[in-house]
Structure formats: structure tokens, C-alpha cells
N, CA and C of each residue as an Amber inpcrd file, in Angstrom:
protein
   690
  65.1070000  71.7210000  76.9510000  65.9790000  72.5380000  77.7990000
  67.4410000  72.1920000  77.5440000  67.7890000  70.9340000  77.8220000
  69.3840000  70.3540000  77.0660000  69.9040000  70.7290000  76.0730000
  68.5720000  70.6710000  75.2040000  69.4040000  71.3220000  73.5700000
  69.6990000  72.9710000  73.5160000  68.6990000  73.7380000  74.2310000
  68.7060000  75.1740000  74.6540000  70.3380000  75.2940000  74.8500000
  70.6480000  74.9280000  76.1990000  71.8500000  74.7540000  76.5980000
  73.2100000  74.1600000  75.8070000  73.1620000  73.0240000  75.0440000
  74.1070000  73.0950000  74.1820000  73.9930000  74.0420000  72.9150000
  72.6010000  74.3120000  72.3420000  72.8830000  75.4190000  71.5760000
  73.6330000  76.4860000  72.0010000  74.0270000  77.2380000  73.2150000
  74.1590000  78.2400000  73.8060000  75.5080000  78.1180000  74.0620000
  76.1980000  77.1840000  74.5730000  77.6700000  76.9500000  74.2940000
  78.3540000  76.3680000  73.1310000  77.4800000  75.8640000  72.3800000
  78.2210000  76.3630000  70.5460000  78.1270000  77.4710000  70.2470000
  77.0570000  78.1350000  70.5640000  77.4090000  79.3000000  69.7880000
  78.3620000  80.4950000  70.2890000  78.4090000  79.9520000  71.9130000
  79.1240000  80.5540000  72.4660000  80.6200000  80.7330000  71.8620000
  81.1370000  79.3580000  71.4440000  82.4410000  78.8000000  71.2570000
  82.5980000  79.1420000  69.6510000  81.4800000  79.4370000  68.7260000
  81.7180000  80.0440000  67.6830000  81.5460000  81.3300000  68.0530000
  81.7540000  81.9090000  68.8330000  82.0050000  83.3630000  68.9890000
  83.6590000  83.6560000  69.2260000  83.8790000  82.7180000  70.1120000
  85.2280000  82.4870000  70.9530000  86.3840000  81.9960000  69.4170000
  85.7970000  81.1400000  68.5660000  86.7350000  81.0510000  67.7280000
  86.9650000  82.1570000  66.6780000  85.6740000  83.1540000  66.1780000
  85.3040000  84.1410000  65.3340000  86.1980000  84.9660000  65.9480000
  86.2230000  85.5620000  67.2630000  87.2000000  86.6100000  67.7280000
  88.3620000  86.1880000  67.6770000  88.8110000  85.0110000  68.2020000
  90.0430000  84.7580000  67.8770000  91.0440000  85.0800000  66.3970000
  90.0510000  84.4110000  65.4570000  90.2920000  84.6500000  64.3820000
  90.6830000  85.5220000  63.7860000  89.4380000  87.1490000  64.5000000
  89.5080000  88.0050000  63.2040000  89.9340000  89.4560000  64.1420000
  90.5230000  88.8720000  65.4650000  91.0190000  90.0080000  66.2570000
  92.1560000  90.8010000  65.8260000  92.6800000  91.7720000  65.5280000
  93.6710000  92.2150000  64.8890000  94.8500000  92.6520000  65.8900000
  96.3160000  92.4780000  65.3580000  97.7240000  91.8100000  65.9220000
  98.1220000  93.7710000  66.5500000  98.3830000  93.6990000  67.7980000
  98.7310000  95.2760000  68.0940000 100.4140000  95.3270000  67.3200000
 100.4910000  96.8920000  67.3570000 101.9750000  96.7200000  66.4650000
 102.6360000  97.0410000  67.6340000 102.9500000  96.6590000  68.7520000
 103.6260000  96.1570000  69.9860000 103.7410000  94.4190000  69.7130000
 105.0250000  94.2880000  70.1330000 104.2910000  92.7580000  70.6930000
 104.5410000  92.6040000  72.4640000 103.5590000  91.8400000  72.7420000
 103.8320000  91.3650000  74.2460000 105.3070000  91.2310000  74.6490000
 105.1760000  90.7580000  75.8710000 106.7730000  89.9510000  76.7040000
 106.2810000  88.7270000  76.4340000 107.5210000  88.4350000  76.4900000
 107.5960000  86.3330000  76.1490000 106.4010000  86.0570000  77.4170000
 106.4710000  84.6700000  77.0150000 105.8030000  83.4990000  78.0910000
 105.3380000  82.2790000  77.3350000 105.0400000  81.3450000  78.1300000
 104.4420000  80.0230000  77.9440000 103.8280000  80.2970000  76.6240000
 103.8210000  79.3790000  75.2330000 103.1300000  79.2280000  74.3080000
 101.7610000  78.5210000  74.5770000 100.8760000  79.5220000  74.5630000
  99.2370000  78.8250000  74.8350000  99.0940000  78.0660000  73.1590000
  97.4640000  77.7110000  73.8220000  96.6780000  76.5170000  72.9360000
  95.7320000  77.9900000  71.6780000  95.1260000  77.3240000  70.7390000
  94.4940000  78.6480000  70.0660000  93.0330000  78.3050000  71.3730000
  92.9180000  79.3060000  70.7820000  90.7730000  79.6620000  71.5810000
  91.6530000  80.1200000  72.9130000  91.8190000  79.0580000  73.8030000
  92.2220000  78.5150000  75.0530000  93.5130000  79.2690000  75.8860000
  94.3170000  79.4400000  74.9900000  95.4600000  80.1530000  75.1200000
  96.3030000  79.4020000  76.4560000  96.9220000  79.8080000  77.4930000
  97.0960000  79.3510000  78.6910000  96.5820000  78.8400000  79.4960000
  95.1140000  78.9250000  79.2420000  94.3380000  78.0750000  80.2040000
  94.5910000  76.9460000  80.8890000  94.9580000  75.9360000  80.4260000
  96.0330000  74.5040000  81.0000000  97.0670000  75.0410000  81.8740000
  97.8020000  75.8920000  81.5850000  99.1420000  76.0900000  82.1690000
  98.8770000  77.1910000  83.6040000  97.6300000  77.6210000  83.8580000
  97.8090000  78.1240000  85.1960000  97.3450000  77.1420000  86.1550000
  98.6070000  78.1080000  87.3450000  97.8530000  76.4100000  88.4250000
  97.4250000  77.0900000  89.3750000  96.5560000  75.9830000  89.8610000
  94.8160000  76.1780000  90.9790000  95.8120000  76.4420000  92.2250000
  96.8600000  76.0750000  92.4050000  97.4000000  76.5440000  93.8990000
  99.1190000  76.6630000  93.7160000  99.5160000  77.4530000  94.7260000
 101.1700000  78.0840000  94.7820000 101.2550000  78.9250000  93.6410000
 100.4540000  79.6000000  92.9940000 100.9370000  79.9900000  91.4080000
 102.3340000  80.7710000  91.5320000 102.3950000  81.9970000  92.7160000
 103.4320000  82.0680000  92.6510000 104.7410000  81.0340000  92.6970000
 104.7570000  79.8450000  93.2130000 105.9960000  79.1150000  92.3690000
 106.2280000  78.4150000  90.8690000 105.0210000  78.7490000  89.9120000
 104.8100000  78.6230000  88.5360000 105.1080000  79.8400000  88.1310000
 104.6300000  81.2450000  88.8600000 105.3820000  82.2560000  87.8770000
 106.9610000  82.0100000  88.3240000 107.3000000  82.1100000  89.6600000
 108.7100000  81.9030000  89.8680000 109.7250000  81.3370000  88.7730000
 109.3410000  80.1080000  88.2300000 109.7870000  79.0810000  87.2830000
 109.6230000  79.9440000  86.0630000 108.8150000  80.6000000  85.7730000
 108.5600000  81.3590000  84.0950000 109.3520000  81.6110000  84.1870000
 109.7490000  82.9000000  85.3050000 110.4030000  84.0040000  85.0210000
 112.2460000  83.2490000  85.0420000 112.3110000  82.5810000  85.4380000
 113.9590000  81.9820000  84.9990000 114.0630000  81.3930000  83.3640000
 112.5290000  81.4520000  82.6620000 112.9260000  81.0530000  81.2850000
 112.0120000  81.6850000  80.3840000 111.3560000  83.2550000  81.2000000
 110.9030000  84.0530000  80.0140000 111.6730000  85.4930000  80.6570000
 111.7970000  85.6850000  81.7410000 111.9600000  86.5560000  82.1710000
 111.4540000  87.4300000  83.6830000 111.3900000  88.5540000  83.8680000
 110.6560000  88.9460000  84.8330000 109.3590000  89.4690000  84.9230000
 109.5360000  90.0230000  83.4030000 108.0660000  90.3070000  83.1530000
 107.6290000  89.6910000  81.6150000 106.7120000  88.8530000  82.0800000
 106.1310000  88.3570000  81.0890000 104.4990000  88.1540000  81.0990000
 104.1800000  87.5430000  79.8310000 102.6680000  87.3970000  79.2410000
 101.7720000  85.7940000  79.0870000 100.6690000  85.6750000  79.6640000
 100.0790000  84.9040000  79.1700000  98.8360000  85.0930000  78.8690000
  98.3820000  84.2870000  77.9550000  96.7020000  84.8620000  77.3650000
  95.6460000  83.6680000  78.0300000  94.3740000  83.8720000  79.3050000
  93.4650000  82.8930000  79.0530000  92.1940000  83.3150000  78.3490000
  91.8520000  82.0950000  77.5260000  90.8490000  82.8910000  77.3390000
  90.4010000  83.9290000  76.4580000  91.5060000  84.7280000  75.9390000
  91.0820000  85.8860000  75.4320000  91.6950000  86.6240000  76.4910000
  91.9450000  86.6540000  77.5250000  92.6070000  87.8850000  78.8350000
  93.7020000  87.8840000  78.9320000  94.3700000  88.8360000  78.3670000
  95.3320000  89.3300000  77.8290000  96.2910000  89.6010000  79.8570000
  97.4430000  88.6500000  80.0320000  97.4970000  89.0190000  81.1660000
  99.5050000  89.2350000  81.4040000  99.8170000  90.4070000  82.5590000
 101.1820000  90.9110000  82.2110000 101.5820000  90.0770000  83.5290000
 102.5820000  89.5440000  83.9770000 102.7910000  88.7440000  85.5320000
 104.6230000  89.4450000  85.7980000 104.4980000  90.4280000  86.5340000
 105.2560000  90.9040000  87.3830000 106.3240000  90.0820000  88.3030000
 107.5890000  89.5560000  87.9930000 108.3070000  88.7360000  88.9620000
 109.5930000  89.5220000  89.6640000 109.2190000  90.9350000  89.3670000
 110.5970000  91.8170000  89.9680000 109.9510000  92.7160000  90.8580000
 110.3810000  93.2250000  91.7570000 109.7840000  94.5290000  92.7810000
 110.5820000  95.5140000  91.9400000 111.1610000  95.8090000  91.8040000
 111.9770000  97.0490000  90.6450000 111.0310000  97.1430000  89.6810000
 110.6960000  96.4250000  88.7410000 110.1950000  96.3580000  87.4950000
 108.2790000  96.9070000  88.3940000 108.0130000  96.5690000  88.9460000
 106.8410000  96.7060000  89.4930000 106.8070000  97.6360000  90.3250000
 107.2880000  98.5200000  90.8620000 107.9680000  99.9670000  91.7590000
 107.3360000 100.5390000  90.6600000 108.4060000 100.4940000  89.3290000
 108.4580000 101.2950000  88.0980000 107.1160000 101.2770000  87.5300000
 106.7910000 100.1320000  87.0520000 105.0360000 100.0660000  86.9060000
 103.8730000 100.7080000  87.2530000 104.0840000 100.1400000  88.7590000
 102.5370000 100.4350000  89.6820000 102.9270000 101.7080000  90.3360000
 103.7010000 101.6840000  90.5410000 104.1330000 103.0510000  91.5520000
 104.0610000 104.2270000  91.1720000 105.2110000 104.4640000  90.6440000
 106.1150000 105.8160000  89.2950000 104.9890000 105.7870000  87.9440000
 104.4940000 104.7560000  87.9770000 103.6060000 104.9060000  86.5180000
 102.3060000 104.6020000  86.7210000 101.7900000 104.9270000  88.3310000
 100.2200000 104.4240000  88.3330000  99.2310000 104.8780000  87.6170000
  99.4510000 106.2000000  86.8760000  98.2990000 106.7260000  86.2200000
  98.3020000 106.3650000  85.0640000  99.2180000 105.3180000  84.3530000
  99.1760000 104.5480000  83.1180000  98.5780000 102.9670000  83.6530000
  98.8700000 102.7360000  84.7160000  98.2920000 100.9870000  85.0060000
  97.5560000 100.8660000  86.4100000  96.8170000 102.0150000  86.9200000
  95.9500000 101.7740000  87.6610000  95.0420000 101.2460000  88.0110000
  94.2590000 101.3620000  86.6950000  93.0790000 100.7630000  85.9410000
  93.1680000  99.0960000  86.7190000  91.4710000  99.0820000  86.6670000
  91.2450000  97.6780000  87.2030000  90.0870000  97.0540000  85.7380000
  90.4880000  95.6740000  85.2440000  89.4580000  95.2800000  84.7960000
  88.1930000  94.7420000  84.5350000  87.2140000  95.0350000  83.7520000
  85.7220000  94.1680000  84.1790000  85.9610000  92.9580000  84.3350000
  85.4080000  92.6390000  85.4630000  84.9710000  91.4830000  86.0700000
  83.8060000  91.4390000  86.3140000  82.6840000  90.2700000  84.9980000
  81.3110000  90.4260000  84.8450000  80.8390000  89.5720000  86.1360000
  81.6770000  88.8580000  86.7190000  80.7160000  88.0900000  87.8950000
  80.4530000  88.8520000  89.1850000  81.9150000  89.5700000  89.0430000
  81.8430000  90.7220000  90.1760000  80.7350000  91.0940000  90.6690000
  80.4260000  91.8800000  89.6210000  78.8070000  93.2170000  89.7860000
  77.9210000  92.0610000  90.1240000  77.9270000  91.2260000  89.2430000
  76.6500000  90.3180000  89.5890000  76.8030000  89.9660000  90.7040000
  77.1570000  89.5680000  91.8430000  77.1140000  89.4370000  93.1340000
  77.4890000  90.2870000  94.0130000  77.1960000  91.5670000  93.5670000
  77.8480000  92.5160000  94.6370000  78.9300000  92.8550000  95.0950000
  79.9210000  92.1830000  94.6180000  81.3980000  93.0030000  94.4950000
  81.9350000  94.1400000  94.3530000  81.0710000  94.6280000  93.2570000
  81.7040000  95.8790000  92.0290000  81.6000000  96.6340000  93.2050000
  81.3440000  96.9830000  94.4220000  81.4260000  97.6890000  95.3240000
  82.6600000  97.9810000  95.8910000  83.6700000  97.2380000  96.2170000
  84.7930000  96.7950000  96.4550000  85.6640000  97.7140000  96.3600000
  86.4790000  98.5720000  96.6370000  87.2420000  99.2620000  96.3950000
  88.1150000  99.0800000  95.1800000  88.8170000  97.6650000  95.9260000
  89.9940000  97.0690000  94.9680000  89.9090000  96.3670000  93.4110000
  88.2010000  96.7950000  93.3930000  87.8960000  96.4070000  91.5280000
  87.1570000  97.2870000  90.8750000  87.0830000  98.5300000  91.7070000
  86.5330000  99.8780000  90.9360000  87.4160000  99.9530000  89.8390000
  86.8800000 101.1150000  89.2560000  88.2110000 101.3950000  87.7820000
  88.7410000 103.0670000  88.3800000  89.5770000 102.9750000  87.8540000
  90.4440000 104.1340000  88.3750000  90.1390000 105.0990000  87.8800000
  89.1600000 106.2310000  89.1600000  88.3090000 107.5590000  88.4660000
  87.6470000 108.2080000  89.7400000  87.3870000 109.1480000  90.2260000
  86.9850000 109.5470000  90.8920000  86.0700000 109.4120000  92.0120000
  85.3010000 108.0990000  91.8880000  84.8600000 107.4760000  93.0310000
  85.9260000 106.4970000  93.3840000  86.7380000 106.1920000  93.0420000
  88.1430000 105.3670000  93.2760000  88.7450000 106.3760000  94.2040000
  89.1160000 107.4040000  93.6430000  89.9700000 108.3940000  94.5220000
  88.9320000 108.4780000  95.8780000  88.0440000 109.2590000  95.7800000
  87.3380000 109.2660000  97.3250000  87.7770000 108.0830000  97.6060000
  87.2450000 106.9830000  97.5310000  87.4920000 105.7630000  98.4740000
  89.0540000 105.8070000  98.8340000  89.7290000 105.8130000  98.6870000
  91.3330000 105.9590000  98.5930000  91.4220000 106.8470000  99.8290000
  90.9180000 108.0970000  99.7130000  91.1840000 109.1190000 100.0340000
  90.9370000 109.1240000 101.5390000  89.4880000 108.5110000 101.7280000
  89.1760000 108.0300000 103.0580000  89.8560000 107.3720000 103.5860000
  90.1580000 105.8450000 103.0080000  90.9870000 104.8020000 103.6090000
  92.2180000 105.6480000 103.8760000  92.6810000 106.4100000 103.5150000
  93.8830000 106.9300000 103.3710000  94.4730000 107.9580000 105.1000000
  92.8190000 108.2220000 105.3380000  93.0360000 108.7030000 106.4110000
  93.1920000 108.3990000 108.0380000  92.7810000 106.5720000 107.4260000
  92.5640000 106.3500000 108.5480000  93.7080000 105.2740000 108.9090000
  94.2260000 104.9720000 107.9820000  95.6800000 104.1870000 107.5280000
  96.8120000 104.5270000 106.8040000  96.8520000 105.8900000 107.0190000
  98.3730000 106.4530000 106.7320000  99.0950000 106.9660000 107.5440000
 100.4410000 106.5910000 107.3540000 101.4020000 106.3960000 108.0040000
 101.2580000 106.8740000 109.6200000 101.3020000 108.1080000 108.9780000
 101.4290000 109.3870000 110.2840000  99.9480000 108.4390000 111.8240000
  99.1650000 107.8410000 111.1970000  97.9750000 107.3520000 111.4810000
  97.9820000 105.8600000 112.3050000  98.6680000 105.3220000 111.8130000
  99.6020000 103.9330000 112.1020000  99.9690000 103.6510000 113.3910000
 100.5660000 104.5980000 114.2040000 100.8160000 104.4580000 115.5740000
  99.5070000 104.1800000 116.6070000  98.5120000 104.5190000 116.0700000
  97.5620000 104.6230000 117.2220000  96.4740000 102.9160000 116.9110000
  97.3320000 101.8170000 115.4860000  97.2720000 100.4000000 115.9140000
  97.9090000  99.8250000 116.7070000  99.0980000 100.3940000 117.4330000
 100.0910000  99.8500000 118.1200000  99.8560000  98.6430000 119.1790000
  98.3230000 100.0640000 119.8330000  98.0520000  98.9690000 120.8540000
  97.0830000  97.8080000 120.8600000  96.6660000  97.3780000 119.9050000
  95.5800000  96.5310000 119.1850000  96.4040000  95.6190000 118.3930000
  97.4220000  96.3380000 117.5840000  98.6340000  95.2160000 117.2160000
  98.7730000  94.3280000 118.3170000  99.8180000  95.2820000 119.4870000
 100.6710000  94.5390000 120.4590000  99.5780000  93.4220000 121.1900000
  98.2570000  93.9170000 121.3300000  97.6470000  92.8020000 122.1040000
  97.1510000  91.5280000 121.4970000  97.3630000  91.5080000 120.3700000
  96.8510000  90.5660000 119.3520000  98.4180000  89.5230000 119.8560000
  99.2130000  89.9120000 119.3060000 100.5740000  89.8690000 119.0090000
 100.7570000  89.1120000 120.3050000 100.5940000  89.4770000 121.1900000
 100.9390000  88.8250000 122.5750000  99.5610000  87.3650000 122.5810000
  98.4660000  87.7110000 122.4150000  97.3370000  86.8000000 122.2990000
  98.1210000  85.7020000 121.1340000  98.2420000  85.7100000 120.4690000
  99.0950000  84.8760000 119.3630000 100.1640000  84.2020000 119.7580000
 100.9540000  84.7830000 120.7440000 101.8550000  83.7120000 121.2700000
 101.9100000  82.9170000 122.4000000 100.3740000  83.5970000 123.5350000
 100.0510000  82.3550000 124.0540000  99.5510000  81.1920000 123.5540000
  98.9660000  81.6420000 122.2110000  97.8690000  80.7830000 122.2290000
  99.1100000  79.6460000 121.0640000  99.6720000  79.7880000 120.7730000
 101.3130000  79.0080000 120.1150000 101.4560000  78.0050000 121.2670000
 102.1280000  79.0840000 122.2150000 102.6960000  77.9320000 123.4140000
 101.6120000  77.0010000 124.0970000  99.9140000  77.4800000 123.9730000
  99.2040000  76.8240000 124.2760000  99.1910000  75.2830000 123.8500000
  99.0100000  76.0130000 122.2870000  98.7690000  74.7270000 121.1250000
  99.4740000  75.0180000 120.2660000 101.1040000  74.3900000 120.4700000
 101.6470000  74.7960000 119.3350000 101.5550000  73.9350000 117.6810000
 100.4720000  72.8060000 117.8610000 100.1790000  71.9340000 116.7210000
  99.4510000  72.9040000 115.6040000  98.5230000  73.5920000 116.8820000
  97.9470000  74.7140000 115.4980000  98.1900000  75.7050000 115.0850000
  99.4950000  75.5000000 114.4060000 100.2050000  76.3160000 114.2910000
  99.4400000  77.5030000 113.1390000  98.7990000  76.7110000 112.6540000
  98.4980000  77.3960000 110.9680000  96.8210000  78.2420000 111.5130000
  96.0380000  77.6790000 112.5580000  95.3390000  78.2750000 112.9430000
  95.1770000  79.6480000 113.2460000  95.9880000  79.7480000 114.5530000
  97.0950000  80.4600000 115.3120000  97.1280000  81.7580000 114.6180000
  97.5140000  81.6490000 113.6070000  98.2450000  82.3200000 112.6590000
  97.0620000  82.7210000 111.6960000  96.0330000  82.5070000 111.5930000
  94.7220000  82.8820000 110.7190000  93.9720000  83.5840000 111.1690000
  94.1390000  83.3360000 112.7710000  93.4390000  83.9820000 114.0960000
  93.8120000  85.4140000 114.0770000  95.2780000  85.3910000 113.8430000
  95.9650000  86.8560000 114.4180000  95.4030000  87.9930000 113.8010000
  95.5180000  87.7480000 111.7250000  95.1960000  88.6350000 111.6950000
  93.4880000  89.1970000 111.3910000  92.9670000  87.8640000 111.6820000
  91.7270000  88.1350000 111.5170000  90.6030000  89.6210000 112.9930000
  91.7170000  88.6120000 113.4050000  91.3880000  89.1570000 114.8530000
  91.2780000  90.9890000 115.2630000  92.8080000  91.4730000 114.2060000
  93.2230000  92.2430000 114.2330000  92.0960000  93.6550000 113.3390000
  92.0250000  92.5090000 112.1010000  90.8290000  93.2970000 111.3430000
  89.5730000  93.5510000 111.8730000  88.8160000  92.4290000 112.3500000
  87.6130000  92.6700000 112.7120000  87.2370000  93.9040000 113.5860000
  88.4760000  93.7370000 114.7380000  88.0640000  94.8380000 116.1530000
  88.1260000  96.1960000 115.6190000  89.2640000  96.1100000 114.4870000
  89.3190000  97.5970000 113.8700000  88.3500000  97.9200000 113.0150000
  87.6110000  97.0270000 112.3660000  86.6490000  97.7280000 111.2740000
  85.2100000  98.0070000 112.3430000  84.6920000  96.4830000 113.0420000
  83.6270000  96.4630000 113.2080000  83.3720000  96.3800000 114.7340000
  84.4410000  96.8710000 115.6760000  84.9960000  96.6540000 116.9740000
  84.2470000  95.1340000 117.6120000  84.3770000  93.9270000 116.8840000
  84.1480000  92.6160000 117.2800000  85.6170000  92.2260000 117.1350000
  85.1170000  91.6140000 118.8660000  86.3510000  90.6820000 119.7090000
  86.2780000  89.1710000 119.3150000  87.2250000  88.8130000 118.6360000
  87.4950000  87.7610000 117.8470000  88.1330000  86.8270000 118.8600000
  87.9320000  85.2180000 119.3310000  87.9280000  84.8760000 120.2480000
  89.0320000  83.5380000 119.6740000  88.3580000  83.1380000 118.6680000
  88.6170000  81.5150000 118.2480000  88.1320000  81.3920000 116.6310000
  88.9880000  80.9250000 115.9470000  88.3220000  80.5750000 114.1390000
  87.1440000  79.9640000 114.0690000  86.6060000  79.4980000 115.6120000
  84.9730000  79.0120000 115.4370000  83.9540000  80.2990000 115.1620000
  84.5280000  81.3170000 115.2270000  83.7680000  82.5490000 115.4470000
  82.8380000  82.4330000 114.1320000  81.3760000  82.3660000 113.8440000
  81.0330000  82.5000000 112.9380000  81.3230000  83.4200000 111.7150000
  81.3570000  84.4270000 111.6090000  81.6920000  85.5870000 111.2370000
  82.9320000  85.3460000 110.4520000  84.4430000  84.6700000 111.2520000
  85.0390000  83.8390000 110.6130000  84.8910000  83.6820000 109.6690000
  84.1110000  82.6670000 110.0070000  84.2900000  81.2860000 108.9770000
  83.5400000  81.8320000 107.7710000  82.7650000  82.6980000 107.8420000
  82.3410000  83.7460000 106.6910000  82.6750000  84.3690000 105.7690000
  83.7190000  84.7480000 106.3900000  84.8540000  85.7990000 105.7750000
  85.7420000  84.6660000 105.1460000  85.9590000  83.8140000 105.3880000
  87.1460000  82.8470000 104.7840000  86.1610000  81.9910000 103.4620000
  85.1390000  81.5290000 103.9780000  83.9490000  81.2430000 102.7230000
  84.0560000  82.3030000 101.6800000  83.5770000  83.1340000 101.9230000
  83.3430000  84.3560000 100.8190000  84.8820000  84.6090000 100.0200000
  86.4000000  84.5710000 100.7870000  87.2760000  85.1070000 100.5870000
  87.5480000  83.6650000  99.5580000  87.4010000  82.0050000  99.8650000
  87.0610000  81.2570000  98.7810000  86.1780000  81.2950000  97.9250000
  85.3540000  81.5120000  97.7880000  84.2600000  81.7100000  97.0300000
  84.9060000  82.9880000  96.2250000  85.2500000  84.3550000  96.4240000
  85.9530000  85.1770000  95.5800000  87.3970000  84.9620000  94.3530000
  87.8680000  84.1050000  95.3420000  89.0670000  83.6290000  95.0470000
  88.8660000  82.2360000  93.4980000  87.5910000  81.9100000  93.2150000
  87.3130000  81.1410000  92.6400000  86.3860000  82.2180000  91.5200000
  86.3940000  83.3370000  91.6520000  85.3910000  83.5720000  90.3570000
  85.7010000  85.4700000  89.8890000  87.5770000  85.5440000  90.4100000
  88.0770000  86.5960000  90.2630000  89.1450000  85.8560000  89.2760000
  89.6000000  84.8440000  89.4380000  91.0290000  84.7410000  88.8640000
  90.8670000  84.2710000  87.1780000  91.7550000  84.4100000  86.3250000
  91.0010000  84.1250000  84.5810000  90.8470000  82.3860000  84.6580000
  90.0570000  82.2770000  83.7710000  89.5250000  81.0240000  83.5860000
  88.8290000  80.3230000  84.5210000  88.4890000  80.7770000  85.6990000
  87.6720000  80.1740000  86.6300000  85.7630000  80.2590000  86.7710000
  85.8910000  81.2570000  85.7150000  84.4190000  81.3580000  85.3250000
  83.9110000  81.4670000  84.0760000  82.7060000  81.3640000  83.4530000
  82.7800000  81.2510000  82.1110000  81.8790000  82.4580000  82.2770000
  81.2780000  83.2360000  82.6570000  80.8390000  84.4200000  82.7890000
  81.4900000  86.0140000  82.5030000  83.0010000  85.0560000  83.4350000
  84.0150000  86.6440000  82.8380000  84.6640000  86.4300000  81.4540000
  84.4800000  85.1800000  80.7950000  84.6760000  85.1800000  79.8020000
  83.8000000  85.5830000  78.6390000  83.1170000  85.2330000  79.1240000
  81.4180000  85.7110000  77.7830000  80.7210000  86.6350000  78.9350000
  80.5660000  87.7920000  79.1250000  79.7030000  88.2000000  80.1010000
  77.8180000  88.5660000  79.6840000  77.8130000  88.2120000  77.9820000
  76.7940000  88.0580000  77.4460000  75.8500000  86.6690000  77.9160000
  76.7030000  85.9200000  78.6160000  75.3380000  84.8600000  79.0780000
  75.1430000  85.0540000  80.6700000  75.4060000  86.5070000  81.2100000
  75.5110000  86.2520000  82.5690000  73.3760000  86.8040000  82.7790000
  72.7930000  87.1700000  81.6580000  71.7550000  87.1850000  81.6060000
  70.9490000  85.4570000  81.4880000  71.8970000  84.4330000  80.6460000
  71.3620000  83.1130000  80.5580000  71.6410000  82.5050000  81.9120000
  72.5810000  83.3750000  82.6820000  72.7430000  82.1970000  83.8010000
  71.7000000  83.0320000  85.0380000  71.4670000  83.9870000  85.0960000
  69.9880000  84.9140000  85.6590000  68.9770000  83.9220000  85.6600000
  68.5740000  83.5170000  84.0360000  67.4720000  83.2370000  83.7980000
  67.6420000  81.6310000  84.4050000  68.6790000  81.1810000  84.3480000
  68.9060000  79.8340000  85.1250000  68.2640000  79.3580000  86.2110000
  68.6200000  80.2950000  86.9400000  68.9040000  80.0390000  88.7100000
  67.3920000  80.9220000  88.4990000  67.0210000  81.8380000  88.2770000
  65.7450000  82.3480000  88.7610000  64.5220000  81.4170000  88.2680000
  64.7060000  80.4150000  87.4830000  63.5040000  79.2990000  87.1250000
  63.7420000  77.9820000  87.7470000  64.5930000  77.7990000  88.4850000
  64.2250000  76.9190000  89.3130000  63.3660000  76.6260000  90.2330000
């Protein structure tokens, strides 16, 4: 079984060096950024927490918009609201698009609104959300805002140590009653602590290099066969 397994990540990694190799150069070139490693590319250089104050720092010595590669994932990092207005906004039907993410589907994600690919079951979903959270629509959170909002600052002056709690409460609080009309009491709330699990647990197998699945999504059948023979 050991040798199975290291066979399977050599050959993996002679795949990873073969593409590297024999991938061909677009006649664009990228925006500057950090000089990655070969295979590996940036992988070292992203960090596990604050990233926004690591892009912050790029962008004073590549720019505002710049590039790094993990992996093979070719990635663009946005440090201007102008430059990103212009982008996402004015130019959404050129960068709408969302990319595969093989761990996604495998756990039931690909459902998600926010990692569909941009196409017509995208639009419905949009279209709905759209109705029930646009603008004109907005006023009638007011009063579910304001009572949260007021609940939030007793519960400050209560305990103002927890502060960071407090503050996790509000808007959780705010979401739940509106999606699933549950009255959110305290972060002991099971349900909670669910949503913040899962929202770690996502947060660990969406971002590049945090999984080796979205990198090779050809062994997400070896890692099936893994977990189902135990």
C-alpha cells in the first residue's frame, strides 16, 4: 500500500514537472509579481493569514495589479478599487467566470452560487437573489438590522471584553433570521458553530495550494478510493 502511494505522487510530480516544461509561453505577458520557485511557483510566498497585508506590500513594489503562479494557477491580485470597478464591473462579461475547483464538487459545494461558472444557471441564481436583495428591496431589513444593531450594543456594554464575539454574533444573527427565520441567541448556538466550522473547513480547500486535489484533480478518484476502504 506505501509503495502504491509513493508511486502515485512521483508520478504525480512527473506530470507537474512535464507540464511545466512543455507548457507553451502566451504572447501576452502577465503583470509583474514575486519571482516564484519552478514546479512550485509562489507557493512559499502566500501567507496562511492577513494576506491582504502581503498583497498590500506587493503592490508598493509590483504594482496594483499584479501576478502570481501556485502551482500551475495562474493568479491576477487586484490592489486598486478603480482598477477592479474597471475589471469586475464595466468588464464582467470578460472576467466573470469562476474557476474549477476539483474539491468543491466533491463535497458538495459546486452548488454554491459563488463558484458556478458564469452561464445561465448562474444568471437565474443571480436573478433570484437579486430580488430579494436589491436595493429598492433593502429597506424592508431595516427592522431586523436595527434590532440586531441595538442587541449588539447591549450585549458590548454587557461584556465589553468580548468584544470580537459580540461582533461575530451580529452578523450571524442577522443572516440566520433572514434566510432560515432562526433566532440566534449566543455563538454557543450550535448551528453557529457549524457555519464557522464549514466556513474553516472551506476556507482551507478553496484557496491555491491548500489542496493537492485542486491541483491534480486526476487523483481525486485515488483519494475516493482512500477514504472509501477504510
Amino acid at each position: 500500500m506505501l509503495n502504491l502511494v509513493q508511486t502515485t505522487v512521483w508520478v504525480a510530480f512527473a506530470v507537474a514537472v512535464a507540464f511545466y516544461l512543455c507548457k507553451k509561453r502566451h504572447n501576452l505577458p502577465y503583470p509583474p509579481g514575486p519571482k516564484g520557485y519552478p514546479i512550485i511557483g509562489n507557493l512559499l510566498d502566500i501567507p496562511t493569514g492577513f494576506q491582504w497585508t502581503t498583497y498590500t506590500e506587493w503592490a508598493k513594489k509590483y504594482g496594483d495589479l499584479l501576478y502570481i503562479n501556485v502551482l500551475g494557477t495562474h493568479l491576477v491580485i487586484i490592489n486598486s478599487e478603480e482598477i477592479a470597478d474597471e475589471l469586475v464591473e464595466k468588464r464582467s462579461a470578460n472576467y466573470s467566470d469562476r474557476p474549477d475547483i476539483a474539491v468543491m464538487n466533491m463535497n458538495g459545494w459546486g452548488v454554491n452560487m459563488g463558484l458556478k461558472h458564469y452561464g445561465n444557471e448562474w444568471r437565474r441564481d443571480r436573478r433570484v437573489l437579486h430580488q430579494r436583495f436589491r436595493r429598492e428591496a433593502a429597506y424592508q431589513l431595516h427592522p431586523l438590522e436595527l434590532a440586531k444593531s441595538r442587541q449588539l450594543l447591549q450585549n458590548v456594554l454587557r461584556d465589553p471584553k468580548d468584544f470580537e464575539g459580540h461582533f461575530k454574533l451580529y452578523p450571524s444573527a442577522i443572516i440566520f433570521y433572514l434566510l432560515y427565520g432562526h433566532e440566534v441567541l449566543s455563538m454557543e448556538d450550535p448551528l453557529v458553530n457549524l457555519t464557522f466550522e464549514t466556513i474553516y473547513l472551506f476556507s482551507g480547500s478553496v484557496f491555491p495550494g491548500t489542496n493537492v486535489i485542486n491541483v491534480f484533480p486526476a487523483r481525486k478518484s485515488r483519494s475516493l478510493f482512500l477514504f472509501t476502504s477504510k
